[in-house]
OpenMM code with the backbone's topology and positions (N, CA, C; nanometers):
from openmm import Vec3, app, unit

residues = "UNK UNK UNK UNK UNK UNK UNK UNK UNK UNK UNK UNK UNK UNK UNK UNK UNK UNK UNK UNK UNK UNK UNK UNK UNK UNK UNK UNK UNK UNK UNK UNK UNK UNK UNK UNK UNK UNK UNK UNK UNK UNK UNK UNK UNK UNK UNK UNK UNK UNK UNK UNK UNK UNK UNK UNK UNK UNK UNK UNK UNK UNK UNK UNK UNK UNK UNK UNK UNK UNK UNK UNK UNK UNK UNK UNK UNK UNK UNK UNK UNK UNK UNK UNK UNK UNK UNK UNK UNK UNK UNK UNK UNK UNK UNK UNK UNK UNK UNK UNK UNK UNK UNK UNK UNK UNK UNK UNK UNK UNK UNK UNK UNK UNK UNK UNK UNK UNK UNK UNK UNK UNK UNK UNK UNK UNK UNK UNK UNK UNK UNK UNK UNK UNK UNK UNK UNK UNK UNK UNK UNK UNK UNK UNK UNK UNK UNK UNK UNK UNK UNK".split()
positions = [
    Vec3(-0.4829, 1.9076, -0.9883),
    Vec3(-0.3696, 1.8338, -0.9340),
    Vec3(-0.4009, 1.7899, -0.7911),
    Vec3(-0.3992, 1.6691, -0.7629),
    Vec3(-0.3758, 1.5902, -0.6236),
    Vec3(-0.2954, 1.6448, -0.5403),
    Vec3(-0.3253, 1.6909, -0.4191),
    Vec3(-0.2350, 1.6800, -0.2839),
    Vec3(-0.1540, 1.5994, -0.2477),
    Vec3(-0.0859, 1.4989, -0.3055),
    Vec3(0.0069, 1.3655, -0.2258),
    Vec3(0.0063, 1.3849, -0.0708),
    Vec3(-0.0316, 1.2724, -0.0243),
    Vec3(-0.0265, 1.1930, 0.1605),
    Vec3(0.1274, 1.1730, 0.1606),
    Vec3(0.1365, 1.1795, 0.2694),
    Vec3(0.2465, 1.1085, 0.3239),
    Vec3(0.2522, 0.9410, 0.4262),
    Vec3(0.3322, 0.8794, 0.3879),
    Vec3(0.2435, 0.7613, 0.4715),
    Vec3(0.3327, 0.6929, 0.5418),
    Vec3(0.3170, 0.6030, 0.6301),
    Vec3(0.3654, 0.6110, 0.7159),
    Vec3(0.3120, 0.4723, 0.7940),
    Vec3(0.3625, 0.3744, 0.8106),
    Vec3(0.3102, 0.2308, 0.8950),
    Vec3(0.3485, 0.2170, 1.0612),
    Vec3(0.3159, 0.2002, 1.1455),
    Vec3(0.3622, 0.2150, 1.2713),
    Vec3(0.2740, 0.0599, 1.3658),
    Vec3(0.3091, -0.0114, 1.4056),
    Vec3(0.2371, -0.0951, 1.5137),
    Vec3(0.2126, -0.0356, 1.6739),
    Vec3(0.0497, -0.0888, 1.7290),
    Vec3(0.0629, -0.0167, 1.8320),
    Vec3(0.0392, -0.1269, 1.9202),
    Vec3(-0.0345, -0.1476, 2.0668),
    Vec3(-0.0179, -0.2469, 2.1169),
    Vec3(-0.1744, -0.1993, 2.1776),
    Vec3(-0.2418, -0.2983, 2.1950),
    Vec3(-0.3974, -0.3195, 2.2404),
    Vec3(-0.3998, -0.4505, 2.3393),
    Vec3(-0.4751, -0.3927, 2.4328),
    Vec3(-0.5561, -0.5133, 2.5218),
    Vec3(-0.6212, -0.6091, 2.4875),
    Vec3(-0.6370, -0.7181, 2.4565),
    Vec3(-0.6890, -0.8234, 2.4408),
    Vec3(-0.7547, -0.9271, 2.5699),
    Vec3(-0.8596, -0.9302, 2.5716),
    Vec3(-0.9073, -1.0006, 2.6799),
    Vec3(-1.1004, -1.0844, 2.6345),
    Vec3(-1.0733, -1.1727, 2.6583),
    Vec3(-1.1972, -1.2545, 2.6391),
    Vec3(-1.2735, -1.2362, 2.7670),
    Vec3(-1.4226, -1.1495, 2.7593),
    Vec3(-1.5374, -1.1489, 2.8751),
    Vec3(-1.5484, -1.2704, 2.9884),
    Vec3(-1.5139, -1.2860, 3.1088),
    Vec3(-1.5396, -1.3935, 3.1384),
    Vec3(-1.4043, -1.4843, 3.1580),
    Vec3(-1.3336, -1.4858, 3.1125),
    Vec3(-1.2227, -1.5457, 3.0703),
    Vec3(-1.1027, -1.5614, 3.1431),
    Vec3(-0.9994, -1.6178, 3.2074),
    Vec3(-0.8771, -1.5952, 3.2616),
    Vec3(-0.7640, -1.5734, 3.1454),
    Vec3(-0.8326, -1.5043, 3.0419),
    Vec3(-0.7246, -1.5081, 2.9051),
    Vec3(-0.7117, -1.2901, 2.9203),
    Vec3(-0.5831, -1.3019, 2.9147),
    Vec3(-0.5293, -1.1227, 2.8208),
    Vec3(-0.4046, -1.1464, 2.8144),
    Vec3(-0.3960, -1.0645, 2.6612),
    Vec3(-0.2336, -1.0679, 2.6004),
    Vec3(-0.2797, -0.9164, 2.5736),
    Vec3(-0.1971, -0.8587, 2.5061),
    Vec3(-0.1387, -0.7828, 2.4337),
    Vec3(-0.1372, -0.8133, 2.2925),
    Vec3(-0.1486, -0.7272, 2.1953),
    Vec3(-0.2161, -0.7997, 2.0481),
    Vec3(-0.1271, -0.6664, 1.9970),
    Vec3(-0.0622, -0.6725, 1.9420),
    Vec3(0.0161, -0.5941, 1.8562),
    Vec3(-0.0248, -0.5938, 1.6988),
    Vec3(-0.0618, -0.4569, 1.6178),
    Vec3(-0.1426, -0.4542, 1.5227),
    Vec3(-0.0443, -0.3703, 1.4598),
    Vec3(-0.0115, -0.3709, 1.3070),
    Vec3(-0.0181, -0.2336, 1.2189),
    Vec3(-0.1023, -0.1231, 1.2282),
    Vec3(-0.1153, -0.0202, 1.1922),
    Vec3(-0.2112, 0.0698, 1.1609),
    Vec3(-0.1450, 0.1619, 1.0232),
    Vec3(-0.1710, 0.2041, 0.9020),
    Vec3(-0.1625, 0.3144, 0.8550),
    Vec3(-0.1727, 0.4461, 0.8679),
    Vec3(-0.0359, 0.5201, 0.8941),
    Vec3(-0.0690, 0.6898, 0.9058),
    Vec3(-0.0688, 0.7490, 0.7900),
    Vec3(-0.1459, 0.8419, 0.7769),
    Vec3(-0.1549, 0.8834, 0.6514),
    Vec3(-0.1676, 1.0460, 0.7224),
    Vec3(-0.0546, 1.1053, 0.6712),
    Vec3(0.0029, 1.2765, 0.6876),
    Vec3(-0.0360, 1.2213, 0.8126),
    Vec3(0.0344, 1.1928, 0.9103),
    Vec3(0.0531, 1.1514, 1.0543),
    Vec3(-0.0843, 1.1312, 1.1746),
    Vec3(-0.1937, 1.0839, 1.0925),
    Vec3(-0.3130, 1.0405, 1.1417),
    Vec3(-0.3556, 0.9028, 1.1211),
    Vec3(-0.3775, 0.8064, 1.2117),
    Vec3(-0.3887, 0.7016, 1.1908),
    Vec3(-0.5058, 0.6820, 1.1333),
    Vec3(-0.5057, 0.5771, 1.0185),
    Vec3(-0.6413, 0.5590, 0.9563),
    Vec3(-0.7405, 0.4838, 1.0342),
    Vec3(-0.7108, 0.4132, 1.1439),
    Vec3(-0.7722, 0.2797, 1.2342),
    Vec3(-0.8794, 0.3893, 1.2664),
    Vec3(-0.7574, 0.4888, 1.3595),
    Vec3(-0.8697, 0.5956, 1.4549),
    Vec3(-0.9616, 0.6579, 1.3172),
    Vec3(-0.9318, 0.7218, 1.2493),
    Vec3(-1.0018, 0.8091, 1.1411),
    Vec3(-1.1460, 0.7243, 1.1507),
    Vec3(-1.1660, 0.5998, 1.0908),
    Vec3(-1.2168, 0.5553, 1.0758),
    Vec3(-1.2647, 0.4284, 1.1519),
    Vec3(-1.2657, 0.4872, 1.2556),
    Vec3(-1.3338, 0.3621, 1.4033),
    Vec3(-1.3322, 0.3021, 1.4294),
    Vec3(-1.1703, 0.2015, 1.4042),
    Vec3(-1.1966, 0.0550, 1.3732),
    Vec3(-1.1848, 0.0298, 1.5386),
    Vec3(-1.2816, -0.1003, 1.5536),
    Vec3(-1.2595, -0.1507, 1.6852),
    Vec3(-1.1460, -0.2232, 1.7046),
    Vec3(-1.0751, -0.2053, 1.7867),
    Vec3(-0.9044, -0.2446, 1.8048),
    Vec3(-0.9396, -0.3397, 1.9358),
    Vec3(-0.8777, -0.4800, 1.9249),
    Vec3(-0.8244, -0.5183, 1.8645),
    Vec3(-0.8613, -0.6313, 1.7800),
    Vec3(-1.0223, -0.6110, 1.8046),
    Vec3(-1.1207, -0.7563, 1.7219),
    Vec3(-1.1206, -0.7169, 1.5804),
    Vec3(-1.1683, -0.6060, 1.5202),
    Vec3(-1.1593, -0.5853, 1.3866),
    Vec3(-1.0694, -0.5133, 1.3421),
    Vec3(-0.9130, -0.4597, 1.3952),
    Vec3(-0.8593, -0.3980, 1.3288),
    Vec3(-0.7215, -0.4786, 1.3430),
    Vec3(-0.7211, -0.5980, 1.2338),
    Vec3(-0.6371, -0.6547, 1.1999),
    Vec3(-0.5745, -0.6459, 1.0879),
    Vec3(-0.4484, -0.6228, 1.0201),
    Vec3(-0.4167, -0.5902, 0.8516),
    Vec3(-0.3206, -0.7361, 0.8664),
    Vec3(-0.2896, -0.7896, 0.7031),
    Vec3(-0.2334, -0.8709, 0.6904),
    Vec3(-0.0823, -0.8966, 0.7478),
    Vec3(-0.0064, -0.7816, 0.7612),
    Vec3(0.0962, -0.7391, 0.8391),
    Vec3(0.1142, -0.8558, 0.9459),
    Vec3(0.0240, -0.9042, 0.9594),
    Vec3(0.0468, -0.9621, 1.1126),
    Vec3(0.0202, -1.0997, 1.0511),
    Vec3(-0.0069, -1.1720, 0.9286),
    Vec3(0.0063, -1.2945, 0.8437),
    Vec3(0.1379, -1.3194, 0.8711),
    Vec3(0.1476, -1.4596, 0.8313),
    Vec3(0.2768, -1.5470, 0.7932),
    Vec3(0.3447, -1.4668, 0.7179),
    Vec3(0.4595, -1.4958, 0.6732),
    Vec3(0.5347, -1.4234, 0.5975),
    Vec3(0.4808, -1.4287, 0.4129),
    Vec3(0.4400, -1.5644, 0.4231),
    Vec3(0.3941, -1.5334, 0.2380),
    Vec3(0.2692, -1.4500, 0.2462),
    Vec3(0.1762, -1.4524, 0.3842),
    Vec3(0.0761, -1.3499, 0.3236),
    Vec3(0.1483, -1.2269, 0.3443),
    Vec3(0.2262, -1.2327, 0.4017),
    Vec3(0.2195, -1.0207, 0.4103),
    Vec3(0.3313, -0.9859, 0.2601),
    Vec3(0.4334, -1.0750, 0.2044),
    Vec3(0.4594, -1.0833, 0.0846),
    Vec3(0.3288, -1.0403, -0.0269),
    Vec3(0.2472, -1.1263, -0.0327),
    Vec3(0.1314, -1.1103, -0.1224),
    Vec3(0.0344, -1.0128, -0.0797),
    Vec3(0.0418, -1.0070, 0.1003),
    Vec3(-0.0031, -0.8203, 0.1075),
    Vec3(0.0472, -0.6934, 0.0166),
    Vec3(0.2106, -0.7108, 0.0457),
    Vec3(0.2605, -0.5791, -0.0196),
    Vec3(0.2610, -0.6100, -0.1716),
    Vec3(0.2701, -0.6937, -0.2071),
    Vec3(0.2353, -0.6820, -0.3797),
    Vec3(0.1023, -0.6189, -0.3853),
    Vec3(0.0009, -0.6239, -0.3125),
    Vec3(-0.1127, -0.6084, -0.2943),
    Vec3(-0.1443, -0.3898, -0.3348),
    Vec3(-0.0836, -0.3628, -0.2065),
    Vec3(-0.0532, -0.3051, -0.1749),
    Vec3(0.0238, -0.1681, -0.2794),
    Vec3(0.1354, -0.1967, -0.3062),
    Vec3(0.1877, -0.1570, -0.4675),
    Vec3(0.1382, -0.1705, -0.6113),
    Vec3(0.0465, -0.2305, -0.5648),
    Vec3(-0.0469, -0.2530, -0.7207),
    Vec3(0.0235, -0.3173, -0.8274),
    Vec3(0.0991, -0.4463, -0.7650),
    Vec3(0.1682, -0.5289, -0.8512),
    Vec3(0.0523, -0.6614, -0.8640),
    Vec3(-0.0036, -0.6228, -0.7409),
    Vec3(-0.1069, -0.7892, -0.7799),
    Vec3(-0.2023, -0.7122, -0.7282),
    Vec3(-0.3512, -0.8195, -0.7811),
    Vec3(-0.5006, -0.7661, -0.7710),
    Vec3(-0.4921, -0.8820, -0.6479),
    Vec3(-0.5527, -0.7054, -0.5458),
    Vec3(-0.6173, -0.7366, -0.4607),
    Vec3(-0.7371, -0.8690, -0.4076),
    Vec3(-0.7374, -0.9449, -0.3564),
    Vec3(-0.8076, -1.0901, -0.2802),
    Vec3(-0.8712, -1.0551, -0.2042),
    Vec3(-1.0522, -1.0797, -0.2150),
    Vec3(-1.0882, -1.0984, -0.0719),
    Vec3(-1.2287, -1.1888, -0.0906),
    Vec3(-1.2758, -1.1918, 0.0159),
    Vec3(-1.3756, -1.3564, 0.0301),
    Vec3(-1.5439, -1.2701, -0.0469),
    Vec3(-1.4740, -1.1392, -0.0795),
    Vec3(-1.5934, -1.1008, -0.1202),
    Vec3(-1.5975, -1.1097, -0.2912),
    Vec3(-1.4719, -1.1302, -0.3481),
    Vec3(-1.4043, -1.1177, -0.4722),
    Vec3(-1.4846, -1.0036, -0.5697),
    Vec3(-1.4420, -0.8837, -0.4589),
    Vec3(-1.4406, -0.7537, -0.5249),
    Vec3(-1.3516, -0.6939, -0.5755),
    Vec3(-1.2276, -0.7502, -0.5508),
    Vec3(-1.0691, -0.7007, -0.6248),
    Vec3(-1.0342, -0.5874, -0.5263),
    Vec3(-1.1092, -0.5161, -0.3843),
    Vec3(-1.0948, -0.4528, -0.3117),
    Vec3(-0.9814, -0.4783, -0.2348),
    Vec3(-0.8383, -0.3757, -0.1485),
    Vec3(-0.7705, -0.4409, -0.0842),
    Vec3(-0.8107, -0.3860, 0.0516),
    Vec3(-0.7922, -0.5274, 0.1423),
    Vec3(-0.8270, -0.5253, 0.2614),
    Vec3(-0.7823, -0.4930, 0.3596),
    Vec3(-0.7771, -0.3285, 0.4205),
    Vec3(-0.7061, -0.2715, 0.5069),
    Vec3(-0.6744, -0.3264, 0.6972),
    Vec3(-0.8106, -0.3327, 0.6747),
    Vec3(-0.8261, -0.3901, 0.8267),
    Vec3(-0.9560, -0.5122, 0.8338),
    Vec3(-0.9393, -0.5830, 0.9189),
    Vec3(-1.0099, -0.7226, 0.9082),
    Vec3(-0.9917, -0.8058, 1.0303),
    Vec3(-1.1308, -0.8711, 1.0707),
    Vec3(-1.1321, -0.9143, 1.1912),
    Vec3(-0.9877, -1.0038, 1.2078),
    Vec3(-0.9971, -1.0356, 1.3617),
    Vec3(-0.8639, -1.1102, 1.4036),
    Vec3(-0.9227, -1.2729, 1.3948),
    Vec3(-1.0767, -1.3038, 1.3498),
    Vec3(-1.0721, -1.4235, 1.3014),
    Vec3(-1.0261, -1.4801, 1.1605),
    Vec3(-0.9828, -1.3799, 1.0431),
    Vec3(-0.9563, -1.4081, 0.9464),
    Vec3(-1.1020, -1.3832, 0.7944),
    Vec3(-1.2270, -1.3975, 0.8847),
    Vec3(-1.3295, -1.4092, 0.7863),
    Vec3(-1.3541, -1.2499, 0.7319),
    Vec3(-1.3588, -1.2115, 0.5783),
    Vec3(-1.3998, -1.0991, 0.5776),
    Vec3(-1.5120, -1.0906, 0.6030),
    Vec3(-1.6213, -1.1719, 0.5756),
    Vec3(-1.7684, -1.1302, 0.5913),
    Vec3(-1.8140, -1.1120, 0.7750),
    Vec3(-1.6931, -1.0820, 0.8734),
    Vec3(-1.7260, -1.0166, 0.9754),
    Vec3(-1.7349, -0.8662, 0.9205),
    Vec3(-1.6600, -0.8227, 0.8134),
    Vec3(-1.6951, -0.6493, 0.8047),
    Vec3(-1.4661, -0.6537, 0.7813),
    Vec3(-1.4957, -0.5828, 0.6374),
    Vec3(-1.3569, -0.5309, 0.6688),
    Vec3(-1.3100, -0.4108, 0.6101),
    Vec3(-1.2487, -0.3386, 0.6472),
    Vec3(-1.2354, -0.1722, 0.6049),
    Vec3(-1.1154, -0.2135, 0.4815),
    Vec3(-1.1415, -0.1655, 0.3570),
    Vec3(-1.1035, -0.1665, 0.2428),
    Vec3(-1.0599, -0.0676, 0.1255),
    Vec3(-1.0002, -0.0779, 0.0159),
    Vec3(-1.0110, 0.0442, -0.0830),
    Vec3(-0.9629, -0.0517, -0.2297),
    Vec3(-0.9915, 0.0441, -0.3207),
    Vec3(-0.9249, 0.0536, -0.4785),
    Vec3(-0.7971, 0.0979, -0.4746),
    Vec3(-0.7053, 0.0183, -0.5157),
    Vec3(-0.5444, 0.0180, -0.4909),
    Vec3(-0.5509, 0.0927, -0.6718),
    Vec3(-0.5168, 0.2086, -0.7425),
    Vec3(-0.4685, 0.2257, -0.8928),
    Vec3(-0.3419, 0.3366, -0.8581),
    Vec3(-0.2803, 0.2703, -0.9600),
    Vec3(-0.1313, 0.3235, -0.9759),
    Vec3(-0.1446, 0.4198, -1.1122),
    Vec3(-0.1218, 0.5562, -1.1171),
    Vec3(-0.1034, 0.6413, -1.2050),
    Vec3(0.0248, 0.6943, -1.2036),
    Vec3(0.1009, 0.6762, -1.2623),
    Vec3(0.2398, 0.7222, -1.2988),
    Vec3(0.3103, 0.7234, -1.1758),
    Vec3(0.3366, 0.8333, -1.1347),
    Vec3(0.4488, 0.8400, -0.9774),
    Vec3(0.3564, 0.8361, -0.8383),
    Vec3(0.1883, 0.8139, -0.8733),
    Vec3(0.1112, 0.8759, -0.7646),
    Vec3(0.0688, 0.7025, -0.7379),
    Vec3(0.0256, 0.6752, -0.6021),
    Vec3(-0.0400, 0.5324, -0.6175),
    Vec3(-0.1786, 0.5826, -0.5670),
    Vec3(-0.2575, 0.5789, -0.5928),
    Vec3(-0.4306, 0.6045, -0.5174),
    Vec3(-0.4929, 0.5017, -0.4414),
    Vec3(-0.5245, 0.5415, -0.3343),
    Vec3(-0.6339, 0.4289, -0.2300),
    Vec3(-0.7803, 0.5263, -0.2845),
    Vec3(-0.8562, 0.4541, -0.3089),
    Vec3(-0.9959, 0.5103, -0.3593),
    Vec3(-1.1286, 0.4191, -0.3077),
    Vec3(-1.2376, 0.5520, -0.2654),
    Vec3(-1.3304, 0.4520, -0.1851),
    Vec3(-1.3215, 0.3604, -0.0571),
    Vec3(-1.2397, 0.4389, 0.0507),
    Vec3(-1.1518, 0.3651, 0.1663),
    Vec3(-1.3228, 0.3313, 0.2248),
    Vec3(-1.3416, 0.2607, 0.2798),
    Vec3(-1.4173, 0.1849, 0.3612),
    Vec3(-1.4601, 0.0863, 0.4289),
    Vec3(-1.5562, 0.0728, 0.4536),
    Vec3(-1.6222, -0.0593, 0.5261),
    Vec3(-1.6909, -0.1549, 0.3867),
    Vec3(-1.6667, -0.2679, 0.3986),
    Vec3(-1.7039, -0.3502, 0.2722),
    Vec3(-1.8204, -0.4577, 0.3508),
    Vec3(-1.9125, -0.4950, 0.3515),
    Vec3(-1.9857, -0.5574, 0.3841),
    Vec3(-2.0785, -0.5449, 0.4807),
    Vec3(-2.0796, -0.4685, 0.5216),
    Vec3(-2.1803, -0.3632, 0.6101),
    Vec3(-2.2290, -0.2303, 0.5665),
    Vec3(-2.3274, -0.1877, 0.4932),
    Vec3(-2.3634, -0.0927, 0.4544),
    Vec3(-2.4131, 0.0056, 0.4880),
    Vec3(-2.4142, -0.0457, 0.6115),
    Vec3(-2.5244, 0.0614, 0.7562),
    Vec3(-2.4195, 0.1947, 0.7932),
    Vec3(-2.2475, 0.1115, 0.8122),
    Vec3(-2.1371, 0.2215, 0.8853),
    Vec3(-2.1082, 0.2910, 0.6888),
    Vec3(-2.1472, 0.4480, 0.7345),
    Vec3(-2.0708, 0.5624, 0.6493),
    Vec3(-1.9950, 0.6149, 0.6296),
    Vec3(-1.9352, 0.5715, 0.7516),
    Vec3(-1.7912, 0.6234, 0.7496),
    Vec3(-1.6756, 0.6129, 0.5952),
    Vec3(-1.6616, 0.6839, 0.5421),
    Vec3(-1.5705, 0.6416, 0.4377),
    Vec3(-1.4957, 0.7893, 0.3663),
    Vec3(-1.3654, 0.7474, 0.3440),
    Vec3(-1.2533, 0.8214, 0.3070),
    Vec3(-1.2504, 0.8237, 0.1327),
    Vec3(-1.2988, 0.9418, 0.0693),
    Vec3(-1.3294, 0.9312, -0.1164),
    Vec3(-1.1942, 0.8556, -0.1992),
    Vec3(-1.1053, 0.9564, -0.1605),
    Vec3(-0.9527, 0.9543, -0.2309),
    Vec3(-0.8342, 0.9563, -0.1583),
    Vec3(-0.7124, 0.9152, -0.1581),
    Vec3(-0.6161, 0.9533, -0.0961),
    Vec3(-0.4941, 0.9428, -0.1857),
    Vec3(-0.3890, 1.0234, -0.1829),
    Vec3(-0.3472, 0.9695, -0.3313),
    Vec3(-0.1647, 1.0004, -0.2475),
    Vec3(-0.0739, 0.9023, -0.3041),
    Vec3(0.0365, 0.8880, -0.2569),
    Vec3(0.1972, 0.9167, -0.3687),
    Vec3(0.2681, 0.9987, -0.3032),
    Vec3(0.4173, 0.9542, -0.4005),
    Vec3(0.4417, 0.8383, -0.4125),
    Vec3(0.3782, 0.7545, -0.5086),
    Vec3(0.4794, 0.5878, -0.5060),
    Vec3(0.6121, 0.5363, -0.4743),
    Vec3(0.6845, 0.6290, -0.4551),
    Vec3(0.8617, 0.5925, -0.3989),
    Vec3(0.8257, 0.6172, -0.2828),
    Vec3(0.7712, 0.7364, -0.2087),
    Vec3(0.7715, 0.7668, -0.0430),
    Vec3(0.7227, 0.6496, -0.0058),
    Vec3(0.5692, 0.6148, -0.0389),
    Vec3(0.5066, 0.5153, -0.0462),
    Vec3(0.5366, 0.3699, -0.0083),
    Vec3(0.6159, 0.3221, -0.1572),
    Vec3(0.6748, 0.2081, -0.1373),
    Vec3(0.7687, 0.2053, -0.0154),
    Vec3(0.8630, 0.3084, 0.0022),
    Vec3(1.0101, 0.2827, 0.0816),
    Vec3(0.8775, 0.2785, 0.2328),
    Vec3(0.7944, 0.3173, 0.2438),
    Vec3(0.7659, 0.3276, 0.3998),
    Vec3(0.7051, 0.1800, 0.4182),
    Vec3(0.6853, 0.1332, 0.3371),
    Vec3(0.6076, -0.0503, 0.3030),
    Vec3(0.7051, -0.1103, 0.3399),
    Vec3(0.8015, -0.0987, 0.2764),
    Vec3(0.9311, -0.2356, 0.2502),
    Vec3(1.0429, -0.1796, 0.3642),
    Vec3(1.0408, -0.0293, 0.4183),
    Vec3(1.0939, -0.0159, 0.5710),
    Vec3(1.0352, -0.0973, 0.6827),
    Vec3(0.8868, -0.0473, 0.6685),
    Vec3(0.7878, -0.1478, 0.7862),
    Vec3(0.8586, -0.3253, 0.7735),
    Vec3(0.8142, -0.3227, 0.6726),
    Vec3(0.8019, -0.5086, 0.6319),
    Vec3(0.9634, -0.5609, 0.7051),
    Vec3(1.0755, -0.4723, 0.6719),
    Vec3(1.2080, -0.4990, 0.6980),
    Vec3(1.2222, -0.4899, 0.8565),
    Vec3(1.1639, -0.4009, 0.9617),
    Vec3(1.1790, -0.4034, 1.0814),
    Vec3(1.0552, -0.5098, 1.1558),
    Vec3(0.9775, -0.5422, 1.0657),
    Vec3(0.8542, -0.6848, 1.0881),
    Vec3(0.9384, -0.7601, 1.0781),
    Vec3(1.0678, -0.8132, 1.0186),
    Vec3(1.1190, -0.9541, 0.9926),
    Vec3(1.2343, -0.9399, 1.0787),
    Vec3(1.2696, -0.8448, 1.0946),
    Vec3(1.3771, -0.7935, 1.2325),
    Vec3(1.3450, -0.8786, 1.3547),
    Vec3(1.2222, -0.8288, 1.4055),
    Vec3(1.1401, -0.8648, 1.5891),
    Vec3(1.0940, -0.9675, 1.5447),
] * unit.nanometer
topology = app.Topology()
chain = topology.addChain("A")
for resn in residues:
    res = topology.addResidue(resn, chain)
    for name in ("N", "CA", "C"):
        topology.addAtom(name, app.Element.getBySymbol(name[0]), res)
């Protein structure tokens, strides 16, 4: 029997600044907590160039994120591995490198499987299994998504 995660979406706020540049904002990102550890940090993502999630799309992509997400629709990406794409540069291209997993839904549990880096084979970093209550799950998706359309 599986351990069930608890999960948990939270946005944080990062420096943004171009080398050289008279440009800095503030870049406000999602991150996934999972049992109250962020997955960005877990897994190294550089904030705020590569740790972008769709969250921060127009409204039809982050729609077709969370279908994504719930394992109502197969996962999209430029690699057309059916992988869903957790985090991803802030230019949009996956083939900069994007941290990913296997979205399968088994009865009340939803599974992220094979969390990693997709197109770079060098970083090892990678998370085997993680496996979720699908109601906790969902309600912490469609809470996030509801206070995203709020601000």
């Amino acid at each position: 029997m599986q351990t069930l995660s608890h999960r948990e979406i939270r946005t944080y706020e990062f420096p943004y600044t171009i080398a050289d540049k008279s440009f800095s904002r503030i870049s406000r990102q999602a991150d996934f907590l999972i049992d109250g550890e962020p997955l960005g940090l877990t897994l190294q993502v550089l904030r705020p160039w590569s740790g972008r999630t769709r969250f921060e799309d127009a409204r039809q992509g982050i729609d077709r994120f969370v279908g994504e997400l719930l394992g109502k629709e197969v996962p999209r990406n430029q690699f057309g591995t059916a992988r869903l794409v957790l985090f991803g540069c802030h230019c949009g291209c996956d083939y900069c490198g994007v941290i990913s997993c296997e979205v399968l839904k088994q009865g009340d549990s939803l599974l992220w499987r094979n969390i990693g880096h997709e197109g770079d084979t060098s970083i090892e970093q990678r998370i085997d299994l993680v496996a979720f209550d699908f109601h906790q799950y969902s309600a912490a998706i469609m809470d996030f998504v509801r206070t995203r359309r709020r601000s």
